[in-house]
C-alpha positions as CSV (number, residue, x, y, z in Angstrom):
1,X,4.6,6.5,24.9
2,X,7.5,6.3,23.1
3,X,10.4,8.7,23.3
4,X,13.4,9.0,20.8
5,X,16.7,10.7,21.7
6,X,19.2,11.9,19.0
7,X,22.9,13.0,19.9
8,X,25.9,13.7,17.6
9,X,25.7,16.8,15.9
10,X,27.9,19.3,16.2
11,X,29.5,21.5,13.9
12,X,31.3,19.9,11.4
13,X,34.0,21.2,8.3
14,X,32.9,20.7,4.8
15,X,33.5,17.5,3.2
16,X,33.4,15.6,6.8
17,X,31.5,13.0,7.9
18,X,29.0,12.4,10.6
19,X,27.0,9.7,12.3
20,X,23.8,10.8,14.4
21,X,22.6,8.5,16.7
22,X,18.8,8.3,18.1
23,X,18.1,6.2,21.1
24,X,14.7,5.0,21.5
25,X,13.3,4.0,24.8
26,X,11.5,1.1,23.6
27,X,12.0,-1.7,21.5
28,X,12.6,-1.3,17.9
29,X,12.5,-4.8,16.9
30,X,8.5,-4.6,15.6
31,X,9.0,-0.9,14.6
32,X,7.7,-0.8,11.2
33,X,9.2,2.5,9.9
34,X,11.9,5.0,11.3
35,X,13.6,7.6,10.1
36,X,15.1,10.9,10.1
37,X,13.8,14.2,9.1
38,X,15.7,17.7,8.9
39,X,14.9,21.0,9.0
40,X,16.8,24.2,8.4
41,X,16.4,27.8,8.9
42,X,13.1,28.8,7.3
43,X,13.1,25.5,5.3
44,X,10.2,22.6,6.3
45,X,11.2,19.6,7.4
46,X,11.9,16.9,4.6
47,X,12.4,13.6,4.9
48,X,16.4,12.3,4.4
49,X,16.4,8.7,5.1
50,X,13.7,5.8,6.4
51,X,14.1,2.1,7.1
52,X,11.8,-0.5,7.7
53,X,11.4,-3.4,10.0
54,X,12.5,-5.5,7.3
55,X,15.7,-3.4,6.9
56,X,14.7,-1.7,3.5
57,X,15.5,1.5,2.9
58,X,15.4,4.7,1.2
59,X,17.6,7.6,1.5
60,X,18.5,11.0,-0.4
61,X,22.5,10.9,-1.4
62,X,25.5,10.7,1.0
63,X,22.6,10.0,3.6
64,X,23.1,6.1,5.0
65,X,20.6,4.9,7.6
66,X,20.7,1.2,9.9
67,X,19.5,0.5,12.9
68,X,20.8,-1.8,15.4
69,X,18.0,-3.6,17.3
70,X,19.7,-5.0,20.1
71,X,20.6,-2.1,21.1
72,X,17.3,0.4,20.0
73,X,19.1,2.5,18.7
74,X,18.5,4.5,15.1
75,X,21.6,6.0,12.9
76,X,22.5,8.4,10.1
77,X,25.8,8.6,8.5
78,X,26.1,11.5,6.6
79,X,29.3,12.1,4.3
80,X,30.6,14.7,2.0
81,X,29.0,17.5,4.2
82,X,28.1,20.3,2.6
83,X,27.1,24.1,4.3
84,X,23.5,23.3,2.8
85,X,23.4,20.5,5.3
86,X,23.1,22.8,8.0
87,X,19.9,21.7,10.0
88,X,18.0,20.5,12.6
89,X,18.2,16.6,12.2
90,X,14.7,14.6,13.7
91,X,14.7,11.1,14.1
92,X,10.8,9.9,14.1
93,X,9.5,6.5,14.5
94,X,5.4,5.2,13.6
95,X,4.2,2.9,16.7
96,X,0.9,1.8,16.7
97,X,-0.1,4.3,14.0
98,X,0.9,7.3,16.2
99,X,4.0,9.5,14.7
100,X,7.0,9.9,17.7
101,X,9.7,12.6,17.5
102,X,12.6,13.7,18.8
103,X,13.7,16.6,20.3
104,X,16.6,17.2,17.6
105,X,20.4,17.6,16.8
106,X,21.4,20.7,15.6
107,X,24.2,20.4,12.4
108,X,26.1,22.8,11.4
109,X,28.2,22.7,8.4
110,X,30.9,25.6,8.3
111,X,34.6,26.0,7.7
């Protein structure tokens, strides 16, 4: 069992930045894939950022994901925000072939 836990949202002014952090009880050296997911009001959940084990990545603009293995611990640096932001950020990781989530950090963009 593997459990991820994401802090640093918050509400935040447009055009500021923000890094979430996601904490993951285990090891993440041999971690294939993580990433973060979002989801706002009545929206599904997309996909905004994923890194492999081999530090590759792929990430939708002004999104910026690294992960730190010594100290298991997942990030996403989110600039320029924008109201549209506004969402429930997931950080997920694939372990053995089984899909791990977070609880969530809620986001909220607003002046």
């Amino acid at each position: 069992q593997v459990q991820l836990v994401e802090s640093g949202g918050g509400l935040v002014q447009p055009g500021g930045s923000l890094t979430l952090s996601c904490a993951v009880s285990s090891s993440i050296f041999s971690i294939s894939v993580m990433g973060w997911y979002r989801q706002a009001p009545g929206k599904e959940r997309e996909l905004v950022a994923r890194i492999t084990s081999g530090g590759s990545t792929t990430t939708v603009d002004r999104f910026t994901i690294s992960r730190d293995n010594a100290k298991n611990t997942l990030y996403l640096q989110i600039n320029t925000l924008k109201p549209d932001d506004t969402a429930v950020y997931y950080c997920t990781a694939v372990v053995d072939a089984i899909r791990y989530w977070g609880q969530g950090t809620q986001v909220t963009v607003s002046s």
